[in-house]
VMD Tcl script that builds the backbone (N, CA, C; Angstrom):
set m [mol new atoms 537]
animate dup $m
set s [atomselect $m all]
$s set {name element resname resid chain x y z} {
  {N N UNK 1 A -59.486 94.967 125.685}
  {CA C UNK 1 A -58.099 95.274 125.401}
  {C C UNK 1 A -57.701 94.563 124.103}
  {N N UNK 2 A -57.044 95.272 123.322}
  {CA C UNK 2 A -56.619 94.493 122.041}
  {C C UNK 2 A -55.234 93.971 122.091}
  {N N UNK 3 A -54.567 93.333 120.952}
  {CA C UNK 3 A -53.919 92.272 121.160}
  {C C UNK 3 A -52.539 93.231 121.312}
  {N N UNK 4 A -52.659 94.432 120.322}
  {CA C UNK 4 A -51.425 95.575 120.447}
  {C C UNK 4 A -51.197 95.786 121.980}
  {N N UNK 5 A -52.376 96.219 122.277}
  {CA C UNK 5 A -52.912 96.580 123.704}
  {C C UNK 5 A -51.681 95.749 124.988}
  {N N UNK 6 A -52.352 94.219 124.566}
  {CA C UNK 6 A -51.435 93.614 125.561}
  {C C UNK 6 A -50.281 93.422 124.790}
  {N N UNK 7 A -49.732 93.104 123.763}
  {CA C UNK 7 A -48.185 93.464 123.832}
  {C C UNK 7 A -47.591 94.594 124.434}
  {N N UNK 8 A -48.221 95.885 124.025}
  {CA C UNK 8 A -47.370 96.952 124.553}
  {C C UNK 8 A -47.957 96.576 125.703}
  {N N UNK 9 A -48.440 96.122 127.236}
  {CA C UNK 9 A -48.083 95.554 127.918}
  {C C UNK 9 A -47.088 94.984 128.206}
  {N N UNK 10 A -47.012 94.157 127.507}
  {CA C UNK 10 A -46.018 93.184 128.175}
  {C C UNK 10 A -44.202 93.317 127.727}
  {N N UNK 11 A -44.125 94.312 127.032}
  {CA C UNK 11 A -43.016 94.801 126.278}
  {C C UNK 11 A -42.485 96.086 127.537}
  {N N UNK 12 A -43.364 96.806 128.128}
  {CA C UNK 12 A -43.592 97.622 129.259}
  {C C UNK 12 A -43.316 96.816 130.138}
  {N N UNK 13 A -43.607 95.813 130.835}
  {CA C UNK 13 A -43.259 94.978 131.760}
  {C C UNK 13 A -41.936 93.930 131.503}
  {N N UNK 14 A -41.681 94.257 130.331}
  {CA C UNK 14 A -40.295 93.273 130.370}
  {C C UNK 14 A -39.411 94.400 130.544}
  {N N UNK 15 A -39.222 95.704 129.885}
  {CA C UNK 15 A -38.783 96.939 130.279}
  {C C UNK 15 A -38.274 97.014 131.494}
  {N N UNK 16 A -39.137 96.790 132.300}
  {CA C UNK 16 A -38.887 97.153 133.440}
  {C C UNK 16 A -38.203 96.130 134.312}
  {N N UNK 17 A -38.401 95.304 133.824}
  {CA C UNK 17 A -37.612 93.570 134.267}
  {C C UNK 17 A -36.552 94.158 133.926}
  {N N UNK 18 A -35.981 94.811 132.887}
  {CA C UNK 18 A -34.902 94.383 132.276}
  {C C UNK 18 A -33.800 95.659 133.139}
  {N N UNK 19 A -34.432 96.101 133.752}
  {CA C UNK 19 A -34.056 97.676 134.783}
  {C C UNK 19 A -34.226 97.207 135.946}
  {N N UNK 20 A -34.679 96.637 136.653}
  {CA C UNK 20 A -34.373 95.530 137.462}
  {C C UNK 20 A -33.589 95.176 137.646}
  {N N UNK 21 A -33.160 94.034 136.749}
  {CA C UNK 21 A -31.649 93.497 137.118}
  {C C UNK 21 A -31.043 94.164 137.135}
  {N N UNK 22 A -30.425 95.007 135.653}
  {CA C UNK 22 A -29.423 96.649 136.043}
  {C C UNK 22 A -29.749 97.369 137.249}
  {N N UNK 23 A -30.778 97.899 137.975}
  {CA C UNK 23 A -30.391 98.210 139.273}
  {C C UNK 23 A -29.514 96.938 140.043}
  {N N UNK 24 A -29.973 95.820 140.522}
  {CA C UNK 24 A -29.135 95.005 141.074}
  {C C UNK 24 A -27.781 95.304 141.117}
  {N N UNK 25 A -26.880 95.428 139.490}
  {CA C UNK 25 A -25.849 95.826 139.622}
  {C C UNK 25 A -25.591 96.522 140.074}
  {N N UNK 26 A -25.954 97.534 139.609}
  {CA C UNK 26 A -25.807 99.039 140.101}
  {C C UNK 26 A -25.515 99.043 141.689}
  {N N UNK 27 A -26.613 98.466 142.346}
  {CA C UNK 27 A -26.767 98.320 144.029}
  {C C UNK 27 A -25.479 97.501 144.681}
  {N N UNK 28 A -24.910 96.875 143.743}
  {CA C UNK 28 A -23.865 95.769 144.330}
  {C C UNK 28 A -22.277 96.625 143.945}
  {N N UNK 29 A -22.192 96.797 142.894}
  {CA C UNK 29 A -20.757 97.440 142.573}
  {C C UNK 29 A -20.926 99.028 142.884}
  {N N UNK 30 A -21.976 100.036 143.360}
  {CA C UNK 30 A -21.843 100.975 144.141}
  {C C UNK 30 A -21.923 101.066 145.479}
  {N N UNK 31 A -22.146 99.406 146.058}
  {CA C UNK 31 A -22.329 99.774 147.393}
  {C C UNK 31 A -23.066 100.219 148.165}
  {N N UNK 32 A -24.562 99.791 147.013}
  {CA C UNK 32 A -25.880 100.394 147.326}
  {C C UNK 32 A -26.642 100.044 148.492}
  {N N UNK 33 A -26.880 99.520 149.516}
  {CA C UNK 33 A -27.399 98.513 150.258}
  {C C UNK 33 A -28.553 98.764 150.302}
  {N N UNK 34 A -29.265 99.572 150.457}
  {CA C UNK 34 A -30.961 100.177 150.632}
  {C C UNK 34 A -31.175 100.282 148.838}
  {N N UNK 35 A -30.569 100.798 148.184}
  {CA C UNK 35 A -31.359 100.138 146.602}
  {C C UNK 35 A -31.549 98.841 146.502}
  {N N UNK 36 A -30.481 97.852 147.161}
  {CA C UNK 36 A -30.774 96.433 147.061}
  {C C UNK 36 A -31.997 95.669 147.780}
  {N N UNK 37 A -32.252 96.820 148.599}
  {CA C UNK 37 A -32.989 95.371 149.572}
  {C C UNK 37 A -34.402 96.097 149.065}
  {N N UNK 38 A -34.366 97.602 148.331}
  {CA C UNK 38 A -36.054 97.433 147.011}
  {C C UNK 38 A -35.957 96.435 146.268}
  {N N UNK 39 A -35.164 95.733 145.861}
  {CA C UNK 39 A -35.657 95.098 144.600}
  {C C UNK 39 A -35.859 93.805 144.788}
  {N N UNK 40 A -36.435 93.188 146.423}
  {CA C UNK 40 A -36.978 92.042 146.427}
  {C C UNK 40 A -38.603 92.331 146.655}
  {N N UNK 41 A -39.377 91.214 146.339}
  {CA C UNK 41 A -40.797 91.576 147.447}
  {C C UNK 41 A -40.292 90.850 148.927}
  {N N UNK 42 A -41.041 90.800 149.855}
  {CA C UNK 42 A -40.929 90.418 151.470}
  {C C UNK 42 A -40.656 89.520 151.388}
  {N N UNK 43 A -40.875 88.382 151.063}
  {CA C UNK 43 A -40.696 86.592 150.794}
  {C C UNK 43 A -39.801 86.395 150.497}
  {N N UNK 44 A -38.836 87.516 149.467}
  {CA C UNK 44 A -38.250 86.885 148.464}
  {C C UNK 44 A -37.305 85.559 149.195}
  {N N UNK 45 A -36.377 85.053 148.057}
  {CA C UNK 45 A -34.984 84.330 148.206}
  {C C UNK 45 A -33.987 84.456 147.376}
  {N N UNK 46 A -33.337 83.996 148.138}
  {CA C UNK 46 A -31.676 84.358 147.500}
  {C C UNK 46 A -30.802 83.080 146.982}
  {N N UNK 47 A -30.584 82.016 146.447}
  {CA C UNK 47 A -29.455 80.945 146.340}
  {C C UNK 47 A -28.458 81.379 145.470}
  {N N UNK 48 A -27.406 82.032 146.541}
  {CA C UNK 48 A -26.624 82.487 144.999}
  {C C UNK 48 A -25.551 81.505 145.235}
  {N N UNK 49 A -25.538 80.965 144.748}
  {CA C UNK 49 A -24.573 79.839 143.935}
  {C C UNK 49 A -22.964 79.558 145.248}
  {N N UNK 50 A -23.997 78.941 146.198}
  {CA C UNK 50 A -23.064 78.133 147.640}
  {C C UNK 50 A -22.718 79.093 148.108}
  {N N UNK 51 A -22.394 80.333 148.018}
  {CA C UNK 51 A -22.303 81.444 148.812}
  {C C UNK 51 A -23.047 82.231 149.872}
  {N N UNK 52 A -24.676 82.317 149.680}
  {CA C UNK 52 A -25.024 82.192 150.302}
  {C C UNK 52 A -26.659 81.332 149.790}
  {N N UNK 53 A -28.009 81.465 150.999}
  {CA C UNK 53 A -29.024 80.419 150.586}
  {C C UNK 53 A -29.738 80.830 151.880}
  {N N UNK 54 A -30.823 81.523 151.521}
  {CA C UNK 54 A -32.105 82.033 152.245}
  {C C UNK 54 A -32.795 83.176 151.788}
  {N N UNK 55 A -33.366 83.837 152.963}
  {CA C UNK 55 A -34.157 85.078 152.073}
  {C C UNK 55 A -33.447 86.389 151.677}
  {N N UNK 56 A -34.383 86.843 151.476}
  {CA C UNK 56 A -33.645 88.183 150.576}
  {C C UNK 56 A -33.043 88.757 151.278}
  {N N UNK 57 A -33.426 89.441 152.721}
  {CA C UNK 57 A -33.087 90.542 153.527}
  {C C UNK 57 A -31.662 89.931 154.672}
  {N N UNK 58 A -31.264 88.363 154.523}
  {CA C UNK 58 A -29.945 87.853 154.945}
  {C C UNK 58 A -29.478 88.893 154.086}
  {N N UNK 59 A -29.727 88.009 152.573}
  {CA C UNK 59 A -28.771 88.169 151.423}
  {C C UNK 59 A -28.215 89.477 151.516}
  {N N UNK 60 A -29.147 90.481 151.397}
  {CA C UNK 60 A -28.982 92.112 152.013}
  {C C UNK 60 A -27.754 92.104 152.735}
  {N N UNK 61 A -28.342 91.412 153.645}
  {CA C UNK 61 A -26.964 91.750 155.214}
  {C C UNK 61 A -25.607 91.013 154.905}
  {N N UNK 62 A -25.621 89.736 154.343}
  {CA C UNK 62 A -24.513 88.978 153.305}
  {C C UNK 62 A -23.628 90.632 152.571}
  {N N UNK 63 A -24.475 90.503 151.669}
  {CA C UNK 63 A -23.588 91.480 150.589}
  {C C UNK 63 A -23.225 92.685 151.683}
  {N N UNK 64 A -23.839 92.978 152.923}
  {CA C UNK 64 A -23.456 94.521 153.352}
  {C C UNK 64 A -21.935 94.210 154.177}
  {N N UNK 65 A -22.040 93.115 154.485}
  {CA C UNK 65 A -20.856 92.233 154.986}
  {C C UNK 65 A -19.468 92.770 154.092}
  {N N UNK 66 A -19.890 92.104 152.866}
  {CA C UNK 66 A -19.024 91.492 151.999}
  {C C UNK 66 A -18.065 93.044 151.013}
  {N N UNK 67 A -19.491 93.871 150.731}
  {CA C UNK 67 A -18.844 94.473 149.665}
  {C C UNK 67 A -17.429 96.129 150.897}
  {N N UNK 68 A -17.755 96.241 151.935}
  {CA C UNK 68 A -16.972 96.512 152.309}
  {C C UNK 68 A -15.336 96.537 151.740}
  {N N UNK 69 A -15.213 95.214 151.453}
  {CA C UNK 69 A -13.805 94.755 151.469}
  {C C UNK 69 A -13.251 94.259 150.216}
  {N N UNK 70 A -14.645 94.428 149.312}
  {CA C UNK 70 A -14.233 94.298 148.215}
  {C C UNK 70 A -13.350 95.867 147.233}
  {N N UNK 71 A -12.371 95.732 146.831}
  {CA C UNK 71 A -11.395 96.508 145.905}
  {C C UNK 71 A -12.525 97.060 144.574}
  {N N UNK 72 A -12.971 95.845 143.940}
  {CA C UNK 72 A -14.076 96.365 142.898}
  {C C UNK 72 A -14.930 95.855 142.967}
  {N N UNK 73 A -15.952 95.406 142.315}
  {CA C UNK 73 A -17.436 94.966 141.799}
  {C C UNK 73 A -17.804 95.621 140.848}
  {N N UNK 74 A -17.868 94.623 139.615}
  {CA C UNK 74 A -18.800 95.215 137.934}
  {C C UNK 74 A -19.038 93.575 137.718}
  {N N UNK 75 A -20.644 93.715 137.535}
  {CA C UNK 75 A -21.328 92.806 137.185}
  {C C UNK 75 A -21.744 93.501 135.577}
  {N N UNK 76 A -21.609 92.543 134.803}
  {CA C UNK 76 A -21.991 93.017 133.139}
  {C C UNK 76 A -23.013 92.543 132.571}
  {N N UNK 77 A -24.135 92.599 132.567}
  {CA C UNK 77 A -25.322 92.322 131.838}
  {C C UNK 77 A -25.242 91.720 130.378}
  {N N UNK 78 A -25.194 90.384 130.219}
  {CA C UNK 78 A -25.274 90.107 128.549}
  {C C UNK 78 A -26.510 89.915 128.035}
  {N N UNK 79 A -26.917 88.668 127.983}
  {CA C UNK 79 A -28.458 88.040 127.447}
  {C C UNK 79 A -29.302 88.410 128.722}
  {N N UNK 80 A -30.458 88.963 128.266}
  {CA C UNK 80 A -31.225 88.126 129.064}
  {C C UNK 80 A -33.055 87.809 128.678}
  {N N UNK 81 A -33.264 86.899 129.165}
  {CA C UNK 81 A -34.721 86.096 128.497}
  {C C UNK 81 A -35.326 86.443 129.461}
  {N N UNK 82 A -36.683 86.669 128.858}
  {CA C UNK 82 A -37.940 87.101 130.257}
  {C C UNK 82 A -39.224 86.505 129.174}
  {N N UNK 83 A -40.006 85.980 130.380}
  {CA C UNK 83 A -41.568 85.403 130.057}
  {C C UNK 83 A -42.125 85.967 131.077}
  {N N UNK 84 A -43.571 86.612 131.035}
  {CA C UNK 84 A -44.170 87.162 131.600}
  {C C UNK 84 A -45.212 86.818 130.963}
  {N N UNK 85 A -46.487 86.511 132.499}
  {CA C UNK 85 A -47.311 86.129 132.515}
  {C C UNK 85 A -48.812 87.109 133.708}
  {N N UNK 86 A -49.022 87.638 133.559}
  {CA C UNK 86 A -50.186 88.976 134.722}
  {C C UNK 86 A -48.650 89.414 135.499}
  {N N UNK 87 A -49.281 89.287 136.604}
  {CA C UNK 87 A -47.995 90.008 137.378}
  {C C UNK 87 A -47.186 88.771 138.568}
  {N N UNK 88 A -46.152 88.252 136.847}
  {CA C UNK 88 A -45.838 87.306 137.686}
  {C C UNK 88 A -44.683 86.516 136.369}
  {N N UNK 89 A -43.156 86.780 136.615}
  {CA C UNK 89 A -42.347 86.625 135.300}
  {C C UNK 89 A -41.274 85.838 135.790}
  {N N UNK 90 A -40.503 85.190 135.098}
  {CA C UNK 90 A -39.667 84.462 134.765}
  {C C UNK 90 A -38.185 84.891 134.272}
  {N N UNK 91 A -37.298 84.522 134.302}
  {CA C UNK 91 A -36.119 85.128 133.221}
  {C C UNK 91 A -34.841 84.558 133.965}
  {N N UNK 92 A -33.807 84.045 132.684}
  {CA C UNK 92 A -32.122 83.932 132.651}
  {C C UNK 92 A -31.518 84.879 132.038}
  {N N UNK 93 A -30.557 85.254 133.208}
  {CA C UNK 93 A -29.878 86.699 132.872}
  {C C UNK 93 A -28.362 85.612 132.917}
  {N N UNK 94 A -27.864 86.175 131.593}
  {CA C UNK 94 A -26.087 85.894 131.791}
  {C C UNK 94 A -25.311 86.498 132.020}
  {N N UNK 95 A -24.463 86.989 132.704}
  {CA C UNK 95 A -23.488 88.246 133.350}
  {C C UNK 95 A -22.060 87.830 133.479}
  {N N UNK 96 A -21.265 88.693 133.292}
  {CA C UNK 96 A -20.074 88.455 133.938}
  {C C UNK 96 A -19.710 89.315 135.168}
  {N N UNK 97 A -19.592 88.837 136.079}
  {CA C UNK 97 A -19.130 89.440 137.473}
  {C C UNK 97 A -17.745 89.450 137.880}
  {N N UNK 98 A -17.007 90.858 137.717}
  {CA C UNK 98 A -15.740 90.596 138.226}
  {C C UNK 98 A -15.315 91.646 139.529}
  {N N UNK 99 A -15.023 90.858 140.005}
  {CA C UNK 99 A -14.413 91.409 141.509}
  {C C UNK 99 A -12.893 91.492 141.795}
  {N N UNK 100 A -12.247 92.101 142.459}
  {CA C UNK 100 A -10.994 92.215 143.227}
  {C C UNK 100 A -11.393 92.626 144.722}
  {N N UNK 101 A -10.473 91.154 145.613}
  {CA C UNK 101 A -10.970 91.091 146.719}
  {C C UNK 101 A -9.985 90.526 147.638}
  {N N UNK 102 A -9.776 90.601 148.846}
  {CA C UNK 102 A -8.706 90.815 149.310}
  {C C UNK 102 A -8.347 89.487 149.679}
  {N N UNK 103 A -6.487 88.900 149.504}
  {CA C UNK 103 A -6.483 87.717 149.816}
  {C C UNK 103 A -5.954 87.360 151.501}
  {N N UNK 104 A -5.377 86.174 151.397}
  {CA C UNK 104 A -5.191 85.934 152.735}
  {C C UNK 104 A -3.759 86.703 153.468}
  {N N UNK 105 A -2.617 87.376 152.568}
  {CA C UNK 105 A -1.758 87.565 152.500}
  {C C UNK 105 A -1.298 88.651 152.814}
  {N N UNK 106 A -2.594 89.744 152.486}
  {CA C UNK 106 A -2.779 91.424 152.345}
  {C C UNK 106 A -2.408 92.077 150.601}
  {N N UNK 107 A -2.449 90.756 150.066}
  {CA C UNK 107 A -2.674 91.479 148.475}
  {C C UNK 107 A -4.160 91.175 147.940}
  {N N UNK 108 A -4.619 91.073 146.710}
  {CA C UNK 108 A -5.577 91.352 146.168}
  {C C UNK 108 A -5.713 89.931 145.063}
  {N N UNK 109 A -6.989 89.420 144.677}
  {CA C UNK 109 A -6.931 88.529 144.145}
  {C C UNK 109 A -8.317 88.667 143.310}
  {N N UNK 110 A -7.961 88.508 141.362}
  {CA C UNK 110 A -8.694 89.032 140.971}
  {C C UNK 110 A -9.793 88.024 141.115}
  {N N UNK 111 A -11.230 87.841 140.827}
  {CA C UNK 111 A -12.102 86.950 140.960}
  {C C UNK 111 A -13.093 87.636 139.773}
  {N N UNK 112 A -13.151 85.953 139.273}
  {CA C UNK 112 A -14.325 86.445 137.709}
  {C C UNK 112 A -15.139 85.277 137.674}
  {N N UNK 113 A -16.411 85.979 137.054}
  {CA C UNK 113 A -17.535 84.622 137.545}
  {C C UNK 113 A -18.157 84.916 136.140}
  {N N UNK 114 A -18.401 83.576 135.397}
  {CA C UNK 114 A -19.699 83.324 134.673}
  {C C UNK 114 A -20.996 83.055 135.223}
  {N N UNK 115 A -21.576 83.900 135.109}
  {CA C UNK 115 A -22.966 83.811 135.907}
  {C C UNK 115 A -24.168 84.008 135.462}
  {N N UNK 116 A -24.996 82.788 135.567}
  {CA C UNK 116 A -26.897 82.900 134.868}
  {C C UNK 116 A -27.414 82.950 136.521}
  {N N UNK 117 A -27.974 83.963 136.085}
  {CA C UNK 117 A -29.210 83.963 137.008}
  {C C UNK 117 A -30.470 83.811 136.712}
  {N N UNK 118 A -31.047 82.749 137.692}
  {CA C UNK 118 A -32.607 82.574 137.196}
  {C C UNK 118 A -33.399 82.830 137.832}
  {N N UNK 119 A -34.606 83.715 137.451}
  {CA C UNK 119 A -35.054 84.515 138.129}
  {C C UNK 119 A -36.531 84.255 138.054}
  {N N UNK 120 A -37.263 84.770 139.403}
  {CA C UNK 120 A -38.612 85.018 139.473}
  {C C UNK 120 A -38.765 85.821 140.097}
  {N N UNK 121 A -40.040 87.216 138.573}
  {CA C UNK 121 A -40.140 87.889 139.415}
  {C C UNK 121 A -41.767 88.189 139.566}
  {N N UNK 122 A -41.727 89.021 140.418}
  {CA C UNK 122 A -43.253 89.581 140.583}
  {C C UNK 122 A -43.729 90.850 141.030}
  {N N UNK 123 A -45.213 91.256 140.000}
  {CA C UNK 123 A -45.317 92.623 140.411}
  {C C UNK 123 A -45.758 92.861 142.021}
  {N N UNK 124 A -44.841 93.585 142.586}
  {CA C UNK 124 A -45.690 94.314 143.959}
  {C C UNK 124 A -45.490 95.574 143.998}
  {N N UNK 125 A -46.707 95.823 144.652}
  {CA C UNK 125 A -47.170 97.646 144.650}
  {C C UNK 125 A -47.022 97.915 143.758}
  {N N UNK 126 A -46.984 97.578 142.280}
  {CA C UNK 126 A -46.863 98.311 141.122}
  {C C UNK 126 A -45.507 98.278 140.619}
  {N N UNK 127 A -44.538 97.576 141.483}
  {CA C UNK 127 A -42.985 97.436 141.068}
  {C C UNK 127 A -42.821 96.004 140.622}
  {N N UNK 128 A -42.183 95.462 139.618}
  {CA C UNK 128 A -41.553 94.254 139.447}
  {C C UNK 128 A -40.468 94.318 140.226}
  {N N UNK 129 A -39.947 93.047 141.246}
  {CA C UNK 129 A -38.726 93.006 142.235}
  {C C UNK 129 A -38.995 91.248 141.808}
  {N N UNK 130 A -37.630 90.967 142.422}
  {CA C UNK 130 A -36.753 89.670 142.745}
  {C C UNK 130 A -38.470 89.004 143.730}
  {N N UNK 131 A -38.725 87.554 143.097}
  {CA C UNK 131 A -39.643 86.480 144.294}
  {C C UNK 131 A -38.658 85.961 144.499}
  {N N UNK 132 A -38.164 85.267 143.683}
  {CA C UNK 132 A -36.584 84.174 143.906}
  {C C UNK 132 A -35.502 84.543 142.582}
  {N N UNK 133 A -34.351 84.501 143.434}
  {CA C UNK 133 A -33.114 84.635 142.344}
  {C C UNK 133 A -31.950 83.318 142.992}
  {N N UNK 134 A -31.958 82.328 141.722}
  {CA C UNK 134 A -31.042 81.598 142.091}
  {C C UNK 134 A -29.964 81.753 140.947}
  {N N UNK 135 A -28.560 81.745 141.454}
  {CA C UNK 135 A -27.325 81.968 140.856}
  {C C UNK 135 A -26.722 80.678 140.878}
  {N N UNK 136 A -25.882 80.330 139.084}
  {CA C UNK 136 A -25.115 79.459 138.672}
  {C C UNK 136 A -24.377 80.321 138.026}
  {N N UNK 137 A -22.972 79.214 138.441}
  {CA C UNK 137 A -21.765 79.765 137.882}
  {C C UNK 137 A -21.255 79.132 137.319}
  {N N UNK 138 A -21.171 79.294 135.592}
  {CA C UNK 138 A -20.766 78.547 134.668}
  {C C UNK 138 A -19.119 78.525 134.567}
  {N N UNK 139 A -18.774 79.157 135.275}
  {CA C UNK 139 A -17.186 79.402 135.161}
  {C C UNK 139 A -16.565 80.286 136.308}
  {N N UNK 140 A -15.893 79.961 137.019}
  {CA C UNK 140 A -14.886 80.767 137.959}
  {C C UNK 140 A -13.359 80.558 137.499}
  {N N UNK 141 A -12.859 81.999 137.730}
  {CA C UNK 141 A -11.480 82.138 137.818}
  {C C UNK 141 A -10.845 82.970 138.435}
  {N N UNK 142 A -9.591 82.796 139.749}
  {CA C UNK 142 A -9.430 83.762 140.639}
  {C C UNK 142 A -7.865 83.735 140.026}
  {N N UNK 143 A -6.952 85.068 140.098}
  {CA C UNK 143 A -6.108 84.627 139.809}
  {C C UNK 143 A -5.321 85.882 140.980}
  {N N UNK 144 A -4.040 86.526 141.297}
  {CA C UNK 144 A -3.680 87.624 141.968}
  {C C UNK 144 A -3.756 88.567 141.305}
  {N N UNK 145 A -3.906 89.812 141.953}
  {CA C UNK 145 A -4.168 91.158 141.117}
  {C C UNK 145 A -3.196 92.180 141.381}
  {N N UNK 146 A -2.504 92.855 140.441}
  {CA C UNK 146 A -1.716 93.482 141.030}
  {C C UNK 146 A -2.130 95.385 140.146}
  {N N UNK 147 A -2.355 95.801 141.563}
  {CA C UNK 147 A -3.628 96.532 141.643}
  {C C UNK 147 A -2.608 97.806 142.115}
  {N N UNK 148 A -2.230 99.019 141.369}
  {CA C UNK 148 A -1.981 100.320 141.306}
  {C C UNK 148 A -2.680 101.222 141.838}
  {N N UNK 149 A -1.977 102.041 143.157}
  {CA C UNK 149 A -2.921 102.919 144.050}
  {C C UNK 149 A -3.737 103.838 142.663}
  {N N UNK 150 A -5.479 104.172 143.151}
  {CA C UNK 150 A -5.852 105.469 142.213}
  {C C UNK 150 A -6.063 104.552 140.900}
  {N N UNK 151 A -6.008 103.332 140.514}
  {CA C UNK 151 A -6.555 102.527 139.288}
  {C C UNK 151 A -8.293 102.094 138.872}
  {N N UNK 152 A -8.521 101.943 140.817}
  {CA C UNK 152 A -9.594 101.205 140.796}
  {C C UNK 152 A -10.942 102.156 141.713}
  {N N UNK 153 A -11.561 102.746 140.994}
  {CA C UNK 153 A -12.885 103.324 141.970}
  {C C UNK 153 A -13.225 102.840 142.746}
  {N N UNK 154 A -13.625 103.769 144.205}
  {CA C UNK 154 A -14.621 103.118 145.205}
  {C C UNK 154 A -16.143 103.263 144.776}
  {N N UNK 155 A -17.198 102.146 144.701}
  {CA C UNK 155 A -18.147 101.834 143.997}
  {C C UNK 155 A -18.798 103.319 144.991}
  {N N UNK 156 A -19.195 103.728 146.361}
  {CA C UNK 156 A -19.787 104.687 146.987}
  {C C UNK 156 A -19.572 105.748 146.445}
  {N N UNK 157 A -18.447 106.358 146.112}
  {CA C UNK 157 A -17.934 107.589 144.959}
  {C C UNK 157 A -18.193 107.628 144.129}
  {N N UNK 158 A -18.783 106.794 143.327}
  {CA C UNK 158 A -18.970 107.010 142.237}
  {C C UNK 158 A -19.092 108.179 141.039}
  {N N UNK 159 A -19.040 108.628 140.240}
  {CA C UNK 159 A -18.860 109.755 139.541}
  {C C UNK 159 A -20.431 110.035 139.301}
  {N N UNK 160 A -21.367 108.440 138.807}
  {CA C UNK 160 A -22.161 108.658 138.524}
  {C C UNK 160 A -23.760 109.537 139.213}
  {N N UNK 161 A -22.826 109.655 140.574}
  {CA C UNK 161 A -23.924 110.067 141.787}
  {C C UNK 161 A -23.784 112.071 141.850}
  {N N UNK 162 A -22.680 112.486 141.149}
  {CA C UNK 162 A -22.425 113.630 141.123}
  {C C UNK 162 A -22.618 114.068 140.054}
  {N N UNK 163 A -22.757 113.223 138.774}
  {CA C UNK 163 A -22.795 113.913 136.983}
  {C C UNK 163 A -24.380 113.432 136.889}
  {N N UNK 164 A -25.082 112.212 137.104}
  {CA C UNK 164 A -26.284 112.113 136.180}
  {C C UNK 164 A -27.335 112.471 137.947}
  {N N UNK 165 A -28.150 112.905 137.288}
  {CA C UNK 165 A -29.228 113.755 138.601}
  {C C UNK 165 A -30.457 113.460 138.647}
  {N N UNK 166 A -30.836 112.554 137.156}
  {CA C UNK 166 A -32.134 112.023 137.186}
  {C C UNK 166 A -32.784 110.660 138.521}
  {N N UNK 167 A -33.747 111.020 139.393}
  {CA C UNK 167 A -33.588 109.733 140.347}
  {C C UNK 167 A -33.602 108.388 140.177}
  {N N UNK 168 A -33.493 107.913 139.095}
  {CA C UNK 168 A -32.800 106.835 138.419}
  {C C UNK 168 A -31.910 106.166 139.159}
  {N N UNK 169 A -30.588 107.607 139.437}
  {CA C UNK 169 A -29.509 107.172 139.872}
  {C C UNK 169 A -28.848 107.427 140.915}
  {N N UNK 170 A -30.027 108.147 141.896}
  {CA C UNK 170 A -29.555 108.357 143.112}
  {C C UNK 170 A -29.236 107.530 144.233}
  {N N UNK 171 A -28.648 107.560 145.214}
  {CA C UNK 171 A -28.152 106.686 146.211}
  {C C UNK 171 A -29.577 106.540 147.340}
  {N N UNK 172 A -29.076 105.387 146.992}
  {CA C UNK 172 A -30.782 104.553 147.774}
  {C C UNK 172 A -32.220 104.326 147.273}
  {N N UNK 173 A -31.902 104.399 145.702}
  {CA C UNK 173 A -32.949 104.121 144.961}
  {C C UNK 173 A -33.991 104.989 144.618}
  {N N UNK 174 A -34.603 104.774 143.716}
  {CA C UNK 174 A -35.612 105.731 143.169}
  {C C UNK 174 A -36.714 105.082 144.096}
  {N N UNK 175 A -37.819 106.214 144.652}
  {CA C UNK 175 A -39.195 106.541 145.080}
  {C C UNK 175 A -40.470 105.442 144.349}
  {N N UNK 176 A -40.111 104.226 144.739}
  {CA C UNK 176 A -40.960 103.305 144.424}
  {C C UNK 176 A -42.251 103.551 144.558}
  {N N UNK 177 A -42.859 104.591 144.995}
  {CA C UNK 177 A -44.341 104.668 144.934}
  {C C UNK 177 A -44.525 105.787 143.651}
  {N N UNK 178 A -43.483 105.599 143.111}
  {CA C UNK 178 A -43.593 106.592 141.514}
  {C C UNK 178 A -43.275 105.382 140.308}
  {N N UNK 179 A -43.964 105.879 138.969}
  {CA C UNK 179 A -43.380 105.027 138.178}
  {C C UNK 179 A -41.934 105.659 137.643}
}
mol reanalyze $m
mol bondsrecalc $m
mol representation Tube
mol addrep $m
């Protein structure tokens, strides 16, 4: 193999890291629950930042809990760094995560997170997924939201599940035994 050889390797495998995490989002602010729980291997873990702390398939049941009741979810992808090594990678993703979520009162309270995630991942069956994802939050701010019926999408409706048709973006994830 030549040296091109393994770059375009490993440029291919960060690719796909980097579609990875964007599914994550995707799975969390649509309300994905079965896209989410592809993108660990079996072992994985979860520490997301005191919220919750164990394996992947809690975390699963955590978020299936949670996003119910959430008003929104958009996680925003900024930086992110990946090292990759055979089948077996590294990477800090910086995001902003903002939510509207319901307070104690029966109104709405906006919630915004600075968030690195640090990640390990690894190839299985031919897929890069989550070994461990631990979450820091460089910044929180909740403040009240005052939230106009018909302003805010339900992440399950999405528009994007009725306009784009490639399985990319279908509900419950693309056919992992395909590339």
């Amino acid at each position: 193999m030549t040296s091109d050889d393994q770059a375009l390797g490993t440029l291919l495998d960060k690719e796909a890291i980097r579609e990875l995490v964007l599914l994550y989002s995707r799975s969390v602010d649509r309300k994905d629950i079965d896209l989410l729980r592809t993108l660990y291997t079996e072992d994985a873990t979860d520490t997301h930042g005191g919220d919750y702390d164990g394996d992947a398939a809690g975390y699963c049941a955590f978020i299936a809990q949670s996003v119910p009741h959430m008003q929104y979810s958009g996680h925003h992808v900024c930086n992110h760094l990946i090292s990759v090594s055979g089948d077996e990678g590294e990477g800090e993703v910086y995001a902003i995560a903002c939510h509207v979520i319901p307070d104690r009162a029966g109104g709405w309270i906006e919630d915004i997170r600075w968030v690195r995630y640090i990640d390990r991942y690894r190839r299985d069956e031919g897929r890069w997924r989550f070994a461990r994802r631990v979450v820091t939050y460089d910044y929180k701010s909740q403040r009240p939201a005052q939230i106009e019926d018909g302003t805010i999408g339900d992440g399950t409706g999405d528009a994007s599940y009725s306009v784009l048709s490639q399985r990319l973006f279908a509900r419950g994830g693309r056919d992992l035994s395909l590339p």
